[in-house]
N, C-alpha and C positions, 0 to 999 in steps of 0.2 A: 539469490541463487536462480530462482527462475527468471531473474532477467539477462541475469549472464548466460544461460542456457535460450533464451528465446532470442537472445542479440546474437551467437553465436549460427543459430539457425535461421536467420535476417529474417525474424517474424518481429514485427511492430510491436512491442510492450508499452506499458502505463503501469507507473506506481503510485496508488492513493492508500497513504497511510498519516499516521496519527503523531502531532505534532508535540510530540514527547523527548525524553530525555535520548531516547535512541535512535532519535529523527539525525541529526549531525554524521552518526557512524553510518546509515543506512543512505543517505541524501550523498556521502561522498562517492561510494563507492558505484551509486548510481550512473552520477556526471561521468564516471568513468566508462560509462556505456553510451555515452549520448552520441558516438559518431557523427557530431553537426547537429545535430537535430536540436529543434529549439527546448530547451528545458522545461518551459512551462506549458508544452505540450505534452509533457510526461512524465511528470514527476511531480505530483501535488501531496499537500502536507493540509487540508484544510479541516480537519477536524484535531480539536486540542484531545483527544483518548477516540479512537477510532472503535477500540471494540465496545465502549461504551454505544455508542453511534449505531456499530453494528447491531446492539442488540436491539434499541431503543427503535431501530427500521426494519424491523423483521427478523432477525438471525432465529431469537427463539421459535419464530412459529414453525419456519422450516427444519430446523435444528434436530437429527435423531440424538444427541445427546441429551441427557438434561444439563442447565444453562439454566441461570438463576438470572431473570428477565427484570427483575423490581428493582433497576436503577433509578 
């Protein structure tokens, strides 16, 4: 959604998300925004569970939520 809205407003987007079963449905609809642009300048998949990742590099410290950080 906010890449169709940020390619719509020809501001530069990048999607780094987590190479899961939802990676296929979100990676097509990407492509479909890439106007030329090279793909692997914006659209990366390099963590296998990102919000694992997220938490594992910070999420919880800044976090106002509570977020269970003992992955």
């Amino acid at each position: 959604m906010f890449a169709k809205i940020a390619d719509g407003l020809g501001i530069l987007w990048c999607c780094v998300g987590g190479d899961d079963d939802n990676r296929s449905k979100v990676e097509n609809k990407l492509r479909n925004l890439l106007n030329g642009a090279v793909e692997t300048d914006q659209i990366l998949f390099p963590y296998r569970n990102i919000d694992i990742s997220l938490l594992q590099n910070g999420l919880c410290a800044i976090s106002r939520i509570p977020l269970s950080c003992d992955t």
